[in-house]
TIVO-2410 file (N, C-alpha, C; in nm, 3 decimals):
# residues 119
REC num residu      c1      c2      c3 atome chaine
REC   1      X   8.052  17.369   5.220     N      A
REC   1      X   7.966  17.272   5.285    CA      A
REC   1      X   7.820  17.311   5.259     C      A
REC   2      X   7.732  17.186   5.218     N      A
REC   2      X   7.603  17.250   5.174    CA      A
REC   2      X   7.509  17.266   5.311     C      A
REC   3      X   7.408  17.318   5.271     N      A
REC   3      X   7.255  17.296   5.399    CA      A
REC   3      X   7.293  17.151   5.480     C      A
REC   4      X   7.250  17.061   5.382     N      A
REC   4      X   7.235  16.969   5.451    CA      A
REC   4      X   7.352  16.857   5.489     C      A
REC   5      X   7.446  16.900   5.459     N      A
REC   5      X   7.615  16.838   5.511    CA      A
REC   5      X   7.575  16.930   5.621     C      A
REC   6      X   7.564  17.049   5.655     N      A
REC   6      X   7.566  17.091   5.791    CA      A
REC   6      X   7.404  17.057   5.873     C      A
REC   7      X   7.319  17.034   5.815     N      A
REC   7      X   7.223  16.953   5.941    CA      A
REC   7      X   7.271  16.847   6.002     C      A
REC   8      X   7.337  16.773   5.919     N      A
REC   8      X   7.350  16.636   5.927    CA      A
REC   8      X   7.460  16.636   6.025     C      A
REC   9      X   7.543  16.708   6.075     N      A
REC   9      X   7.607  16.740   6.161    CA      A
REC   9      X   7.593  16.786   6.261     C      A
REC  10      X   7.489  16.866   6.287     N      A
REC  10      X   7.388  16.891   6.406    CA      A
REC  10      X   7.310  16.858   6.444     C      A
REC  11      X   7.214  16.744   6.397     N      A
REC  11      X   7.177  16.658   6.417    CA      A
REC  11      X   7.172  16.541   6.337     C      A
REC  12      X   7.117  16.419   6.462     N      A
REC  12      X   7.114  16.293   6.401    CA      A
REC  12      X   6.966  16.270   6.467     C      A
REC  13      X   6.883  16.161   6.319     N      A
REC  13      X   6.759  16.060   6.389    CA      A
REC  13      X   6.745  15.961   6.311     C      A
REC  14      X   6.739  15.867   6.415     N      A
REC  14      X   6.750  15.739   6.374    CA      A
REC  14      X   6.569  15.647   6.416     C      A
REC  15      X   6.552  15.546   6.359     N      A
REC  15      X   6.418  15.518   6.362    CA      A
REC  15      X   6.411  15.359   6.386     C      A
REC  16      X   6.377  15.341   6.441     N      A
REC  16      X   6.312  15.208   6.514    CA      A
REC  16      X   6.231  15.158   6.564     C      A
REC  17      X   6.179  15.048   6.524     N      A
REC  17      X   6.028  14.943   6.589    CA      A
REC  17      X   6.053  14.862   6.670     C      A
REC  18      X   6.064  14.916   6.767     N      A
REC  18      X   6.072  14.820   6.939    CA      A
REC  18      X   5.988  14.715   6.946     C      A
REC  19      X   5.884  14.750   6.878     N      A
REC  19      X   5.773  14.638   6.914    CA      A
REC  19      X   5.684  14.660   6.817     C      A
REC  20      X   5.574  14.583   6.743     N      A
REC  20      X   5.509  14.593   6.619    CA      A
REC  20      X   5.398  14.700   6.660     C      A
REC  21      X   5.377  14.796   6.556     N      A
REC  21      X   5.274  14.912   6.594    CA      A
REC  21      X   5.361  15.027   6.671     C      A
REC  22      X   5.450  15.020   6.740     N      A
REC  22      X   5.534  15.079   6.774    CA      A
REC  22      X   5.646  15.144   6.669     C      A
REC  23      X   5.675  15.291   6.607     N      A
REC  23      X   5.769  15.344   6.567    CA      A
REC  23      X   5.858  15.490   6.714     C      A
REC  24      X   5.956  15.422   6.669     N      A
REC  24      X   6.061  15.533   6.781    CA      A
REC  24      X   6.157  15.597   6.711     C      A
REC  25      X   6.151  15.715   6.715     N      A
REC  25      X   6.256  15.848   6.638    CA      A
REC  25      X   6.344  15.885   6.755     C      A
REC  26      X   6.483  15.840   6.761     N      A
REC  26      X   6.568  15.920   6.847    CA      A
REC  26      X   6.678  16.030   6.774     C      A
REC  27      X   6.640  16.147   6.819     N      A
REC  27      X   6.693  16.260   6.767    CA      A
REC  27      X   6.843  16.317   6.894     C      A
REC  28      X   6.913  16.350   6.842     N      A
REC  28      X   7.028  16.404   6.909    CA      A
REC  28      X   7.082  16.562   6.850     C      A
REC  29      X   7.098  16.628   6.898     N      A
REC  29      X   7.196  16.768   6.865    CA      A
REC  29      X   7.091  16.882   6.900     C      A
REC  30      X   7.074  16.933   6.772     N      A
REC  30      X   7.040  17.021   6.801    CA      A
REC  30      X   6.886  17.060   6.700     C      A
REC  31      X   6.792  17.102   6.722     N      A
REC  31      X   6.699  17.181   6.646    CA      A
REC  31      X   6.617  17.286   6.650     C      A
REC  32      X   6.650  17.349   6.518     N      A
REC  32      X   6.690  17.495   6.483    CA      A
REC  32      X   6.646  17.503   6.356     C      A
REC  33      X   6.647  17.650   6.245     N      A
REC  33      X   6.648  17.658   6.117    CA      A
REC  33      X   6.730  17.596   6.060     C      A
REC  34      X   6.843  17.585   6.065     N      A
REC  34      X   6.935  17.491   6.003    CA      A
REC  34      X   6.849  17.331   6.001     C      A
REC  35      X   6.849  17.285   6.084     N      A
REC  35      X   6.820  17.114   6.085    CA      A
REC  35      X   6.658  17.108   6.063     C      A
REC  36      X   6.581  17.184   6.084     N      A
REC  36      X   6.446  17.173   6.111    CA      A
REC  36      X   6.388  17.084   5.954     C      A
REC  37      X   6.442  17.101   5.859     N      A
REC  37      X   6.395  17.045   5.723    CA      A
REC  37      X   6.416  16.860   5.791     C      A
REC  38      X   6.533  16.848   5.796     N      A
REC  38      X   6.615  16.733   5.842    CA      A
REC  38      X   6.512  16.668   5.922     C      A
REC  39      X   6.503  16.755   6.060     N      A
REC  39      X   6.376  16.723   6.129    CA      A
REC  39      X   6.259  16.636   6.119     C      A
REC  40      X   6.215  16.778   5.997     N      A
REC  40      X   6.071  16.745   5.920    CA      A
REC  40      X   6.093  16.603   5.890     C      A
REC  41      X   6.167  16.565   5.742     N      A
REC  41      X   6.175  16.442   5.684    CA      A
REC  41      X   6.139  16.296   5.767     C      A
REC  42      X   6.260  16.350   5.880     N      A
REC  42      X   6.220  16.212   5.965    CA      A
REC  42      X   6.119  16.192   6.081     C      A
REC  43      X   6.040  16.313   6.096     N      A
REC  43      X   5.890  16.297   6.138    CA      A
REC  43      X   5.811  16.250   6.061     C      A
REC  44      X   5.801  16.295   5.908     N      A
REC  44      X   5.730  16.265   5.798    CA      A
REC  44      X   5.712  16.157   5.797     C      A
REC  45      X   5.830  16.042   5.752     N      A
REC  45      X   5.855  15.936   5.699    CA      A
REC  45      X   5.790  15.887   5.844     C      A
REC  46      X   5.828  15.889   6.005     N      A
REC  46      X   5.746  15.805   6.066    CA      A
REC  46      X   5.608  15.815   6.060     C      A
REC  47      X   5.516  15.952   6.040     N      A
REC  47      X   5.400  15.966   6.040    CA      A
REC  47      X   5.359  15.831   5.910     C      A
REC  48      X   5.468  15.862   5.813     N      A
REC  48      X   5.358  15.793   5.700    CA      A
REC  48      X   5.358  15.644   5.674     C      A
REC  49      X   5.449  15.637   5.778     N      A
REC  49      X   5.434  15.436   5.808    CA      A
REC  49      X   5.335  15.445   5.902     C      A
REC  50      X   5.239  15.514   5.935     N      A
REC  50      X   5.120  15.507   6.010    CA      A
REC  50      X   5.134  15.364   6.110     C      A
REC  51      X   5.245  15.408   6.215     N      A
REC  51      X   5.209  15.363   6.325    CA      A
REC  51      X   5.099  15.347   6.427     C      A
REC  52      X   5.053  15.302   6.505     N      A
REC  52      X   4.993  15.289   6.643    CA      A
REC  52      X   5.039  15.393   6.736     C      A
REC  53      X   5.160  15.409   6.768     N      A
REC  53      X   5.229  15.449   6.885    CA      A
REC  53      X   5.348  15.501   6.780     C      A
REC  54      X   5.401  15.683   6.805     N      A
REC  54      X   5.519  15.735   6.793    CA      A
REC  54      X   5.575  15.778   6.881     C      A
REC  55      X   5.694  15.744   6.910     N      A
REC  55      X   5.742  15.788   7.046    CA      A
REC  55      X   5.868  15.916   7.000     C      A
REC  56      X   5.916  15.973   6.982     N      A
REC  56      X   6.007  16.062   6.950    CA      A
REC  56      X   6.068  16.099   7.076     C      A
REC  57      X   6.196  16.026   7.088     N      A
REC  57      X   6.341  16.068   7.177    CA      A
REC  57      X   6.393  16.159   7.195     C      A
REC  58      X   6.408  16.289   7.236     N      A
REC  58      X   6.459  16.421   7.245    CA      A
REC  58      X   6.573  16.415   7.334     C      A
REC  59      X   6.536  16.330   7.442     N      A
REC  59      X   6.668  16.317   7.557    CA      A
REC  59      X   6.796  16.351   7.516     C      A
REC  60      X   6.825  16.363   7.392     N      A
REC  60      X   6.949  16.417   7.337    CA      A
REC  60      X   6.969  16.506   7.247     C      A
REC  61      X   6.832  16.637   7.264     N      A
REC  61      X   6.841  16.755   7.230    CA      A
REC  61      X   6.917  16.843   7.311     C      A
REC  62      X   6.977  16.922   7.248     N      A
REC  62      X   7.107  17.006   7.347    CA      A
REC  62      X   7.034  17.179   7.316     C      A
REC  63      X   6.970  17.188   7.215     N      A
REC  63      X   6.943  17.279   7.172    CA      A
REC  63      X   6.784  17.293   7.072     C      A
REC  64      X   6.680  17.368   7.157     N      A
REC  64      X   6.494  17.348   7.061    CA      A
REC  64      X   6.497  17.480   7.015     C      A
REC  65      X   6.510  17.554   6.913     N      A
REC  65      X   6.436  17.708   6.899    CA      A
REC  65      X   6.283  17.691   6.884     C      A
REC  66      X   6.261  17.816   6.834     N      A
REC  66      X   6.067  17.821   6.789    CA      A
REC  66      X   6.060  17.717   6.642     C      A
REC  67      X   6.146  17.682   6.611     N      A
REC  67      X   6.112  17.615   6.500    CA      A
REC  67      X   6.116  17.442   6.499     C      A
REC  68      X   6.109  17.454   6.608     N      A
REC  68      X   6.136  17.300   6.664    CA      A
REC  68      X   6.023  17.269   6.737     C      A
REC  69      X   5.971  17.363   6.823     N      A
REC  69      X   5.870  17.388   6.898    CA      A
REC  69      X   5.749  17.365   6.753     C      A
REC  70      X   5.754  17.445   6.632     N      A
REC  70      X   5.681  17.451   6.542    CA      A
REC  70      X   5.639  17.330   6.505     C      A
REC  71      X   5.750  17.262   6.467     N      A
REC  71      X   5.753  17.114   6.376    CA      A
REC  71      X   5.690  17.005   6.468     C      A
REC  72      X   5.742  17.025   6.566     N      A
REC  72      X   5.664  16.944   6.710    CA      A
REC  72      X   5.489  16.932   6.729     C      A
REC  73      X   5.457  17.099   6.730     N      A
REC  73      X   5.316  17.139   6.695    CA      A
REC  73      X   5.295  17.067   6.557     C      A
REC  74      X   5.331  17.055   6.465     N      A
REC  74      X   5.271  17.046   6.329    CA      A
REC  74      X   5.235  16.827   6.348     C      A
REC  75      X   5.361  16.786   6.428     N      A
REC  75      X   5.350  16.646   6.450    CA      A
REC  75      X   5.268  16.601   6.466     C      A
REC  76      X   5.232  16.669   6.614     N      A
REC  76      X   5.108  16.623   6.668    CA      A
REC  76      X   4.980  16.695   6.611     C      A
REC  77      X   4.930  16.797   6.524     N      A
REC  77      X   4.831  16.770   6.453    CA      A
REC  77      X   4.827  16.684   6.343     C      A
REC  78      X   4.888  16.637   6.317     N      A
REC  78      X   4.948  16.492   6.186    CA      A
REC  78      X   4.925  16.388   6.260     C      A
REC  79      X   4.970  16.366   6.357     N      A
REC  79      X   4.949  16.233   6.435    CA      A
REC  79      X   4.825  16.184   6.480     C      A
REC  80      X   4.756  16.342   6.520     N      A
REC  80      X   4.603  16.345   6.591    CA      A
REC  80      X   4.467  16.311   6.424     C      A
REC  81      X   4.510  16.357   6.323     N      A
REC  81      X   4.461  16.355   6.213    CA      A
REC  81      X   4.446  16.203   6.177     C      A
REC  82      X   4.544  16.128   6.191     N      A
REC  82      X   4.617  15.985   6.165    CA      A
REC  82      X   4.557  15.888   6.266     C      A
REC  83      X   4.520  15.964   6.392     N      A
REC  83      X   4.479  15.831   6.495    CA      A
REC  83      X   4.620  15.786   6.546     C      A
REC  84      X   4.759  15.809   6.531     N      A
REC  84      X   4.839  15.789   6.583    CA      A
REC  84      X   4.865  15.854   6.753     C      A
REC  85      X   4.904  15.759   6.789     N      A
REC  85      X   4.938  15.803   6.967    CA      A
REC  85      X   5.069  15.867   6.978     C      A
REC  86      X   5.110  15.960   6.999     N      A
REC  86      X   5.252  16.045   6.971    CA      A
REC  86      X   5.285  16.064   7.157     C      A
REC  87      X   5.385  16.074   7.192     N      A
REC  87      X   5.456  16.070   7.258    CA      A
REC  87      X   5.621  16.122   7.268     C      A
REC  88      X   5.592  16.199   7.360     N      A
REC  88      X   5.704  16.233   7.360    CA      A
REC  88      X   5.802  16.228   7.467     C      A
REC  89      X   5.951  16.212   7.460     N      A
REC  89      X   6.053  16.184   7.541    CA      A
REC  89      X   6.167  16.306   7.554     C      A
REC  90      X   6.063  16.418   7.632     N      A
REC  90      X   6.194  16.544   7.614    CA      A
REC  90      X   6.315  16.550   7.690     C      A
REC  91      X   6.426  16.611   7.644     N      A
REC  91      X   6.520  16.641   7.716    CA      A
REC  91      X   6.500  16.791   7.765     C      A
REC  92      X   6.569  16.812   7.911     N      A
REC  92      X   6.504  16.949   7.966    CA      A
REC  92      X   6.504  17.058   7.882     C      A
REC  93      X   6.557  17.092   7.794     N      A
REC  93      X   6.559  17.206   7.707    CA      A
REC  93      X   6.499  17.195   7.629     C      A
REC  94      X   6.406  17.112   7.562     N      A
REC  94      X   6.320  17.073   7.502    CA      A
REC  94      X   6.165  17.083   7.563     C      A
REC  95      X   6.190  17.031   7.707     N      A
REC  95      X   6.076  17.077   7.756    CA      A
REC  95      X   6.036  17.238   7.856     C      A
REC  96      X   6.165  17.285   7.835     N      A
REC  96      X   6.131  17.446   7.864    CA      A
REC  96      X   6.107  17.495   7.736     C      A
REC  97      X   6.153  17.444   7.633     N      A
REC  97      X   6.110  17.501   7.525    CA      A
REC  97      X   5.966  17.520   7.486     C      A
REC  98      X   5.890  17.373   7.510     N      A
REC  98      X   5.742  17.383   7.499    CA      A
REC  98      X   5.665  17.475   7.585     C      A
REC  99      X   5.704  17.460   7.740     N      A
REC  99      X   5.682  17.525   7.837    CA      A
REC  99      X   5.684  17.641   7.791     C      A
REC 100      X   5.782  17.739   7.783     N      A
REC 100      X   5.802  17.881   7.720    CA      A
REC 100      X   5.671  17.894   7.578     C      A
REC 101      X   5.674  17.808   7.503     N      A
REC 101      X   5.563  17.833   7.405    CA      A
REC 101      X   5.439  17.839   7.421     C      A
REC 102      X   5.383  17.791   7.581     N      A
REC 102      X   5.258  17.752   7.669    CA      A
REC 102      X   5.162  17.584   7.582     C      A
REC 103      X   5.293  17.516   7.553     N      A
REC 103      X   5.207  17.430   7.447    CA      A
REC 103      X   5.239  17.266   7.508     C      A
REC 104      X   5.337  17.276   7.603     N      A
REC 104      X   5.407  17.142   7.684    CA      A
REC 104      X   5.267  17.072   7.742     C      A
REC 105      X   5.124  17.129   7.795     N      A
REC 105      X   5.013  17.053   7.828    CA      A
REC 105      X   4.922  17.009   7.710     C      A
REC 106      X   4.979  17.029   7.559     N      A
REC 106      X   4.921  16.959   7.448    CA      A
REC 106      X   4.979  16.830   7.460     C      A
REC 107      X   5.085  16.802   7.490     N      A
REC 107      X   5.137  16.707   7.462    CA      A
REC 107      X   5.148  16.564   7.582     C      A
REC 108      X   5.180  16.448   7.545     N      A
REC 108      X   5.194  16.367   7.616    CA      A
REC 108      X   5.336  16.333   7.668     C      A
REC 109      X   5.396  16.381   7.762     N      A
REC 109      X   5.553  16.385   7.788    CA      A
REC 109      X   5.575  16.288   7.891     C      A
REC 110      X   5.662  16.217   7.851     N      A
REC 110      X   5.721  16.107   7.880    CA      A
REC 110      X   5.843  16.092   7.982     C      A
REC 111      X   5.886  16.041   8.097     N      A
REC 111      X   6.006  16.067   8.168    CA      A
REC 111      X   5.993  16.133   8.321     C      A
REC 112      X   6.107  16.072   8.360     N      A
REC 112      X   6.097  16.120   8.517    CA      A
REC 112      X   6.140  16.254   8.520     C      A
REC 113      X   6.123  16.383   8.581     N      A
REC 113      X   6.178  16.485   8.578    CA      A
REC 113      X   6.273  16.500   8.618     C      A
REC 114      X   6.349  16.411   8.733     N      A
REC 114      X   6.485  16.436   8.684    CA      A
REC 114      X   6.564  16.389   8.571     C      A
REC 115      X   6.556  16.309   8.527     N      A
REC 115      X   6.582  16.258   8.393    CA      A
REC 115      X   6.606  16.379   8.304     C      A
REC 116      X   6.489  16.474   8.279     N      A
REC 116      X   6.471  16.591   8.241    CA      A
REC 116      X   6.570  16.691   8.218     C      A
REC 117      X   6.590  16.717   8.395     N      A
REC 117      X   6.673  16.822   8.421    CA      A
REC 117      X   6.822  16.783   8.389     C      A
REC 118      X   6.830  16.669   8.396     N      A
REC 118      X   6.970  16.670   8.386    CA      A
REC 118      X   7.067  16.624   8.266     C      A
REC 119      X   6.953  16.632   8.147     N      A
REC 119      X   7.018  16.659   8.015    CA      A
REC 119      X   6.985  16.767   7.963     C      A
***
């Protein structure tokens, strides 16, 4: 099984325009060294349709290491460069993850906290 037969199995993101100017990335599984390339790509590709508004879905991260935390950081200086409004929709392990990195008050986080806690 190659690299990316096994990202693609640990995670999934899918991309959608709710509304015009609006792009939405919902990510599910897990991100890590393994998927983080995977990651990248489909941050990339939304950065470079230079939206208005990126919203990126995490609510169905089960699993963030430092390299997720990284790619996250790298987003939002891409987004901030771009004039894009980034947003984010963490799931709780996602947002202890930022938290733990001291970097969760860079960001614009999205969601009720229980919502949070209980994925």
């Amino acid at each position: 099984m190659s690299a990316h037969d096994l990202s693609s199995l640990l995670l999934t993101a899918t991309t959608a325009e709710p509304r015009p100017g609006t792009l939405r990335v919902t990510v599910t599984g897990e991100i890590d060294m393994a998927t983080r390339p995977r990651f990248d790509e489909e941050l990339d590709r939304a950065v470079a349709a230079l939206p208005q508004r990126l919203v990126v879905d995490l609510l169905g991260v089960g699993f963030c290491g430092v390299t997720g935390v990284a790619s996250l950081g790298r987003l939002r200086a891409r987004c901030a460069d771009a004039g894009i409004d980034l947003v984010l929709k963490p799931s709780g392990v996602v947002r202890r993850a930022l938290e733990l990195a001291a970097v969760a008050p860079l960001f614009r986080l999205e969601g009720r906290q229980e919502q949070l806690i209980a994925r």
